[in-house]
BALOBA-1460 file (C-alpha; in Angstrom, 3 decimals):
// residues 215
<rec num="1" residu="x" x="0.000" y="0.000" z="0.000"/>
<rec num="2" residu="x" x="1.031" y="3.572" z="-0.871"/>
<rec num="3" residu="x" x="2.987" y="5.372" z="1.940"/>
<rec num="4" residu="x" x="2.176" y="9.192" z="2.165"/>
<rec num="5" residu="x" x="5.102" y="9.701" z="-0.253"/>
<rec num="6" residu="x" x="4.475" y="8.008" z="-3.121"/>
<rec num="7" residu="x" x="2.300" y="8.476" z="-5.981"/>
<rec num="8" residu="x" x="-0.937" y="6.287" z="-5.944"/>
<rec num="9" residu="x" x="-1.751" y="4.004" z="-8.595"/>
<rec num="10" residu="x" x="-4.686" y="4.868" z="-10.614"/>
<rec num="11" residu="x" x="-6.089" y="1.685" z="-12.197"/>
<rec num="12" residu="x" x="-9.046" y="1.542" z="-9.829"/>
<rec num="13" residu="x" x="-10.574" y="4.900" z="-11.432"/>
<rec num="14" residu="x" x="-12.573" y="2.606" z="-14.233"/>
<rec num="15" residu="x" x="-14.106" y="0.351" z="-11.119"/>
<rec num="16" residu="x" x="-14.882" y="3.647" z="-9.410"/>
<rec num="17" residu="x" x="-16.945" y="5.361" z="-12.707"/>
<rec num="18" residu="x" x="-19.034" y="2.155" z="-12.364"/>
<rec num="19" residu="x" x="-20.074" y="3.176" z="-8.988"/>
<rec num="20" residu="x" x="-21.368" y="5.996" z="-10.109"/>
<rec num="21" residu="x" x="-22.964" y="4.798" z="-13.169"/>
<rec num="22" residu="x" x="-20.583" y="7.629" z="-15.374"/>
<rec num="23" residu="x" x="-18.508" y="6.058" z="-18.270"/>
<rec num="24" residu="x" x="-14.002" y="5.557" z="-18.045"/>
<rec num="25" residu="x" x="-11.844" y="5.676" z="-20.863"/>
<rec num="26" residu="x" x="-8.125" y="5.819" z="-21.377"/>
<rec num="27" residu="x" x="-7.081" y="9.418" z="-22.228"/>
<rec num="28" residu="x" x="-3.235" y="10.169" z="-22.055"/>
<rec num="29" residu="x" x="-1.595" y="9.387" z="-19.035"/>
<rec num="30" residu="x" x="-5.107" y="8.864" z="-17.037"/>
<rec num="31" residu="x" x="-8.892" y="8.346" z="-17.467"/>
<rec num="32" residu="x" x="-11.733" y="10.669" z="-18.495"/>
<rec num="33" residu="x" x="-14.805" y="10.303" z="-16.892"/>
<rec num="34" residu="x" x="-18.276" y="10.581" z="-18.364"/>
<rec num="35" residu="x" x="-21.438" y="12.728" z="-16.784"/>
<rec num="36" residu="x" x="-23.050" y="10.933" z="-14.080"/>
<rec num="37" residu="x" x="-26.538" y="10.673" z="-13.100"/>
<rec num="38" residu="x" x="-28.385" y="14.362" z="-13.176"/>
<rec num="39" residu="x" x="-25.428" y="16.075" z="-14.451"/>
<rec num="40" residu="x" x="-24.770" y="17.772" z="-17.695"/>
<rec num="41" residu="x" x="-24.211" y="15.535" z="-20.507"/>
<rec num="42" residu="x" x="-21.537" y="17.570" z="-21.988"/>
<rec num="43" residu="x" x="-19.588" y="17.368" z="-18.560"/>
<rec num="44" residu="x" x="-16.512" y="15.472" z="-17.947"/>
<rec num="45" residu="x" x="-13.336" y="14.727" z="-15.755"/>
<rec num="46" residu="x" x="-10.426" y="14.150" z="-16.544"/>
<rec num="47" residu="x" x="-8.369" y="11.916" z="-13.670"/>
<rec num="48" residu="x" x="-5.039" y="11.667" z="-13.748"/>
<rec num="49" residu="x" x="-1.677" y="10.805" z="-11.166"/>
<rec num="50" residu="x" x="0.365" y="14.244" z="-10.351"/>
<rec num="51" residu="x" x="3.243" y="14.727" z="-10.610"/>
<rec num="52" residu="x" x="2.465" y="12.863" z="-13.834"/>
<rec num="53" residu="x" x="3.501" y="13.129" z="-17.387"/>
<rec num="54" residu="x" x="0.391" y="14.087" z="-19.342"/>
<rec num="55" residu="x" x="-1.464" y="16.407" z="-16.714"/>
<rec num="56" residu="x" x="-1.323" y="19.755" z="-18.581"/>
<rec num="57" residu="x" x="-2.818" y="18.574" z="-21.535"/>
<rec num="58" residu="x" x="-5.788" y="17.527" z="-19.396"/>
<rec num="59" residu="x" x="-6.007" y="20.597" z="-17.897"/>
<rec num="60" residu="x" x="-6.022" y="22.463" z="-21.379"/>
<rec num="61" residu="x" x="-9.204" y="19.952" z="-22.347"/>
<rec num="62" residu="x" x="-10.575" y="21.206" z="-18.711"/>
<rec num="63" residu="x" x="-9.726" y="24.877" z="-19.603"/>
<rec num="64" residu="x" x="-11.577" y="24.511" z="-22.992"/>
<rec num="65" residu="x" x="-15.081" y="23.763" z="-21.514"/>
<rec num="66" residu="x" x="-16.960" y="24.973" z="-19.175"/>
<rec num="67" residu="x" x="-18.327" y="21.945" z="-16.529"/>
<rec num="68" residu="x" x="-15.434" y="19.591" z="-17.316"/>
<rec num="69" residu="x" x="-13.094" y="18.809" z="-14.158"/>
<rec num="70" residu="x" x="-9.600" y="18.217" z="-13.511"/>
<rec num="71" residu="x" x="-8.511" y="15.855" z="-10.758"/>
<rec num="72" residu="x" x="-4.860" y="15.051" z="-9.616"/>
<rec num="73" residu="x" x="-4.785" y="11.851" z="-7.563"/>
<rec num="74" residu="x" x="-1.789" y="12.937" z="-5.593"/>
<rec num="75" residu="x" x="0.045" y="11.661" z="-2.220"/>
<rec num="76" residu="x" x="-0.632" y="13.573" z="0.563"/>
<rec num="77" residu="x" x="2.523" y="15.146" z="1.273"/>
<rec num="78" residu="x" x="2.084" y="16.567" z="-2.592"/>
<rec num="79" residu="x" x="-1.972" y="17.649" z="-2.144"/>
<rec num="80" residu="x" x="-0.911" y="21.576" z="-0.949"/>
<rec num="81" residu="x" x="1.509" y="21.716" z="-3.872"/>
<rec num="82" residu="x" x="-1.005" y="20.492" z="-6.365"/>
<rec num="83" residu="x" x="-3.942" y="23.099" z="-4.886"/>
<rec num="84" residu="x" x="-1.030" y="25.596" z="-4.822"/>
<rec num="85" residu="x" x="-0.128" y="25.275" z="-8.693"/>
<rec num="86" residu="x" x="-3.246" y="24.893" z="-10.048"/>
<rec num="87" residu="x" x="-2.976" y="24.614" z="-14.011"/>
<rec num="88" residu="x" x="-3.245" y="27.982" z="-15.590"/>
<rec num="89" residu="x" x="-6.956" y="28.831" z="-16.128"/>
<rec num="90" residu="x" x="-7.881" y="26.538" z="-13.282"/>
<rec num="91" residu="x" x="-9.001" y="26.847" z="-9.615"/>
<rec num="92" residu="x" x="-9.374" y="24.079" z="-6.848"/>
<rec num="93" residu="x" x="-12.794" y="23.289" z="-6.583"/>
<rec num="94" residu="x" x="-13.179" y="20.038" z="-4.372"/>
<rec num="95" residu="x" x="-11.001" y="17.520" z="-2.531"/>
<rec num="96" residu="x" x="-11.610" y="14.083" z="-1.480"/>
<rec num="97" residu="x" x="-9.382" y="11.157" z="0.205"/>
<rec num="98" residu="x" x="-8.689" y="8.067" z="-1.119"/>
<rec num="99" residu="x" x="-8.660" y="5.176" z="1.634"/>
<rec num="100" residu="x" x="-7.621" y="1.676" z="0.806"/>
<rec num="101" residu="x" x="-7.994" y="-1.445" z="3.126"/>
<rec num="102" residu="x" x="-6.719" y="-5.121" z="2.401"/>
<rec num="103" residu="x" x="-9.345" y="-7.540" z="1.928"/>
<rec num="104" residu="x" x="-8.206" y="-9.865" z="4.031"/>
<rec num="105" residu="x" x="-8.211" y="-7.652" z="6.636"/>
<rec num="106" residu="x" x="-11.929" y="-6.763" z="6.806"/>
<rec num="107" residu="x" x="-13.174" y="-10.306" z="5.552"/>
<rec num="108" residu="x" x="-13.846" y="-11.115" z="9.011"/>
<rec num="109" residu="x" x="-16.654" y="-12.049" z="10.916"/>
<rec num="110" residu="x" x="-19.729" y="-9.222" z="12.016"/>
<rec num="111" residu="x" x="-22.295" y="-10.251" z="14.188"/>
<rec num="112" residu="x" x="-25.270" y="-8.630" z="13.024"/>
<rec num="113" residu="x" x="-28.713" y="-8.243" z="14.554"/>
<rec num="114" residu="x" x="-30.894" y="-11.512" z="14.936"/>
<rec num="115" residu="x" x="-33.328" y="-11.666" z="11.671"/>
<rec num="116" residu="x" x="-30.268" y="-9.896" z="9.547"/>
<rec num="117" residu="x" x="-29.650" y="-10.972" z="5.962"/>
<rec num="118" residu="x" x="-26.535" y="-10.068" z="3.827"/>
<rec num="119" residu="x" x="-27.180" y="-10.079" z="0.140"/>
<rec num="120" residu="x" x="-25.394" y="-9.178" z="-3.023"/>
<rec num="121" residu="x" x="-27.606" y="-8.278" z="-6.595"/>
<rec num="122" residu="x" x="-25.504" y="-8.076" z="-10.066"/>
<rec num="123" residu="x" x="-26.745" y="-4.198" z="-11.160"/>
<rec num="124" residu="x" x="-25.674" y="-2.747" z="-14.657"/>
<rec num="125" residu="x" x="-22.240" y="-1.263" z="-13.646"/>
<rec num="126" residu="x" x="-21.773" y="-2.761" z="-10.165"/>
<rec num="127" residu="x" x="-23.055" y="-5.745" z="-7.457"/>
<rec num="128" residu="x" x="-25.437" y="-3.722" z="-5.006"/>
<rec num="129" residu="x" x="-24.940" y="-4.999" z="-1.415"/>
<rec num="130" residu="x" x="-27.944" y="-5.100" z="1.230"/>
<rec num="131" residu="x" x="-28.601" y="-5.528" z="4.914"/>
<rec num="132" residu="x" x="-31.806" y="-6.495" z="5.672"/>
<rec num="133" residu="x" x="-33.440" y="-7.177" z="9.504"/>
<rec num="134" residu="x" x="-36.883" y="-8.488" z="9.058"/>
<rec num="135" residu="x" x="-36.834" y="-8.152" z="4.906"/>
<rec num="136" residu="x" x="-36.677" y="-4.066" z="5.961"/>
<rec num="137" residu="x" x="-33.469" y="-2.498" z="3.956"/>
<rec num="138" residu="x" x="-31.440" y="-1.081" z="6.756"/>
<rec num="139" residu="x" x="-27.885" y="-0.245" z="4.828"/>
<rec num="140" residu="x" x="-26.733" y="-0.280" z="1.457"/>
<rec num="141" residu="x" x="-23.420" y="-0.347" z="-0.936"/>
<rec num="142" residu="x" x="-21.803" y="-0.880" z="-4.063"/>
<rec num="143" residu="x" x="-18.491" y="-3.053" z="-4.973"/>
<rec num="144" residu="x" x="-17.553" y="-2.913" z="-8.383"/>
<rec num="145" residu="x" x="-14.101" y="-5.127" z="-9.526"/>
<rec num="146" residu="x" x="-12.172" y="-4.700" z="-12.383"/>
<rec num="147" residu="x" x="-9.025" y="-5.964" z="-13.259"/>
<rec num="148" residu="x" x="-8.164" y="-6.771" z="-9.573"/>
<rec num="149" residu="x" x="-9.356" y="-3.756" z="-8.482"/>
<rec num="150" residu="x" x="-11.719" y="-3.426" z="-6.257"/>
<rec num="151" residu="x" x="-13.352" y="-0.061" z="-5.395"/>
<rec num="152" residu="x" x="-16.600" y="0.180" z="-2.878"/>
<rec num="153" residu="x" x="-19.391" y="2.626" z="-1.567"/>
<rec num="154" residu="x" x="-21.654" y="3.162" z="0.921"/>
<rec num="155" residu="x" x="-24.702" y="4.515" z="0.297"/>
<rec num="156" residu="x" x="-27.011" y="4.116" z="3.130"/>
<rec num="157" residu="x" x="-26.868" y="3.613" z="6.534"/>
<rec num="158" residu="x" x="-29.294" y="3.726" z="9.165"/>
<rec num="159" residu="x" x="-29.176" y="6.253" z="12.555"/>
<rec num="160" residu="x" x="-28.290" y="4.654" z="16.252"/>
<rec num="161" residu="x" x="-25.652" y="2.357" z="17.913"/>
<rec num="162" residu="x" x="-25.865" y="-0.481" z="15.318"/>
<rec num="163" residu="x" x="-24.916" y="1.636" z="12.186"/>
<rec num="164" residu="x" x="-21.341" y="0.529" z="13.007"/>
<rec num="165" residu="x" x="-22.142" y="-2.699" z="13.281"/>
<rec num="166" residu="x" x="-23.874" y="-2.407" z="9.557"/>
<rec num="167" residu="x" x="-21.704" y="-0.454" z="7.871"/>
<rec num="168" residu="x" x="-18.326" y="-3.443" z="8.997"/>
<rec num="169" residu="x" x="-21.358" y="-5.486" z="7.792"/>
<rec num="170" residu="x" x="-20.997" y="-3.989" z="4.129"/>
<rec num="171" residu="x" x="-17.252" y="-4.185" z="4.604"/>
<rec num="172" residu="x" x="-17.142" y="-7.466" z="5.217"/>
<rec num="173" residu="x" x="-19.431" y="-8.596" z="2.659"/>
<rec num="174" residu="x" x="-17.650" y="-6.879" z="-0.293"/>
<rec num="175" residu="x" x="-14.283" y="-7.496" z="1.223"/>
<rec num="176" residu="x" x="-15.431" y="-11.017" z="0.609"/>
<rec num="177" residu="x" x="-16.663" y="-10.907" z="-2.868"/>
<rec num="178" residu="x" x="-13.138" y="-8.542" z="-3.472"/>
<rec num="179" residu="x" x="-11.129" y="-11.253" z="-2.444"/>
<rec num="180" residu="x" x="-12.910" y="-13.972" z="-4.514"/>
<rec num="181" residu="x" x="-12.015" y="-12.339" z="-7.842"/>
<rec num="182" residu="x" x="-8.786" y="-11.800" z="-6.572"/>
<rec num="183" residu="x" x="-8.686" y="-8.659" z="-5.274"/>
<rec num="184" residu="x" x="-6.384" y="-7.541" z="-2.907"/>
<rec num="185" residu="x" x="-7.406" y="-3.988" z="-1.375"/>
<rec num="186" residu="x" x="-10.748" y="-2.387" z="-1.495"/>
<rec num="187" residu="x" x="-10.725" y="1.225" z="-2.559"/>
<rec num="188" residu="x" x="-13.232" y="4.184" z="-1.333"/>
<rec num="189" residu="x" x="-13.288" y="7.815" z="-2.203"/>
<rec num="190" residu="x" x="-14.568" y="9.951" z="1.091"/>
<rec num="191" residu="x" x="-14.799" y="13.401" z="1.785"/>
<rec num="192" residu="x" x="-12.139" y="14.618" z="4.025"/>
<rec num="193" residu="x" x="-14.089" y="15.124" z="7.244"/>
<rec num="194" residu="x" x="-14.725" y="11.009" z="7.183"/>
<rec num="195" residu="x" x="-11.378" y="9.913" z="6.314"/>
<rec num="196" residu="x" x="-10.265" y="10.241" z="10.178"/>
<rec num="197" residu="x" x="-13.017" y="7.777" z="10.855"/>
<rec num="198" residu="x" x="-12.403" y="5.153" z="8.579"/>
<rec num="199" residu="x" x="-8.387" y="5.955" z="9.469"/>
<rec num="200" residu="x" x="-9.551" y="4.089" z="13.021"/>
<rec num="201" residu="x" x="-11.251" y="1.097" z="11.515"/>
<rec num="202" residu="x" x="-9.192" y="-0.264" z="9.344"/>
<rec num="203" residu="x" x="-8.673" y="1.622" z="5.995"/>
<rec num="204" residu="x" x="-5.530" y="3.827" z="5.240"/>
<rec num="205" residu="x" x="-5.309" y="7.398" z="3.565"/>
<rec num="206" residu="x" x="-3.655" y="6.459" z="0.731"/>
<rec num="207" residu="x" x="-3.830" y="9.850" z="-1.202"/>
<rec num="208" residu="x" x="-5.733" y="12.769" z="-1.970"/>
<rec num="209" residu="x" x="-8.432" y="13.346" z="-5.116"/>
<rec num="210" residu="x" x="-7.249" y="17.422" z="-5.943"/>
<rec num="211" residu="x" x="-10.046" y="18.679" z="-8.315"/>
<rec num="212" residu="x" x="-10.060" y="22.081" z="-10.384"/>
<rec num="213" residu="x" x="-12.706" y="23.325" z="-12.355"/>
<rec num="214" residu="x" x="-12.208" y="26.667" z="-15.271"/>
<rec num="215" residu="x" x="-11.875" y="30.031" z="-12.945"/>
């Protein structure tokens, strides 16, 4: 796994697209990203490493249309220098952590509330993951795998003491379907705020998601 040093890798960008239900194609020394779900059609992002051969080329595709994003997955000790020398044209407009955990690591055992179900549904772009207690949907998530790389979601969880409990419940579950296809890590793109959380349970900041958008 990446220390804080060293660029991350960036094959997992496809498996994350699929998430989201946007398109991932190769583009230059990264991926570009179609429009997800209620967004513009025209809009796109570019994702790329940084320091990185490539990058400024992206940015003048960014710089050429309004909507369409730039975003430097960069090590942490490099995510000030990349918000500090944005591309010319650009400004920083978001910033998210990417936190990676081995599969092996949270493919343990969760004891879950009595009358609790775990199950896993093929979707278009990704397996949808449910807890149920009493056939009632109580937390959801998505695990998409590509090419050994595994990157994951959660989308719901309910309020109170359990949601712990469900949410390593998720983890588990897709950890387990990760390392059947040979997976090693599990990848997750958080905002900042939650990436001290997940620090404590198991997952590692393993770099930082700079976006800019046309000034």
């Amino acid at each position: 796994m990446p220390d804080h040093h060293e660029l991350p890798a960036i094959g997992w960008v496809p498996a994350w697209a699929d998430l989201q239900e946007r398109s991932a194609g190769p583009v230059d020394s990264g991926f570009v990203l179609g429009a997800g779900a209620g967004q513009d059609p025209e809009s796109q992002e570019y994702v790329a490493g940084w320091p990185g051969p490539g990058t400024e080329e992206l940015a003048s595709n960014a710089v050429a249309k309004a909507g369409v994003r730039l975003t430097l997955l960069c090590a942490d000790a490099a995510a000030a220098a990349a918000r500090d020398h944005a591309p010319g044209g650009l400004a920083p407009v978001a910033e998210r952590v990417l936190l990676m955990a081995p599969t092996a690591e949270l493919n343990g055992p969760v004891v879950l509330p009595e009358n609790s179900q775990v199950a896993l549904a093929p979707m278009e772009t990704f397996d949808a993951v449910e807890i149920t207690v009493f056939d009632h949907p109580v937390a959801k998530g998505r695990i998409q795998i590509r090419d050994d790389f595994a990157a994951v979601a959660v989308t719901e969880l309910p309020q109170g003491p359990e949601q712990e409990t469900f949410e390593q419940g998720l983890f588990a579950a897709m950890a387990e379907e990760a390392f059947l296809h040979g997976a090693e890590y599990l990848h997750m793109v958080v905002e900042p705020e939650a990436a001290v959380r997940y620090e404590s349970s198991g997952w590692t900041a393993a770099g930082r998601l700079v976006s800019f958008g046309r000034n």
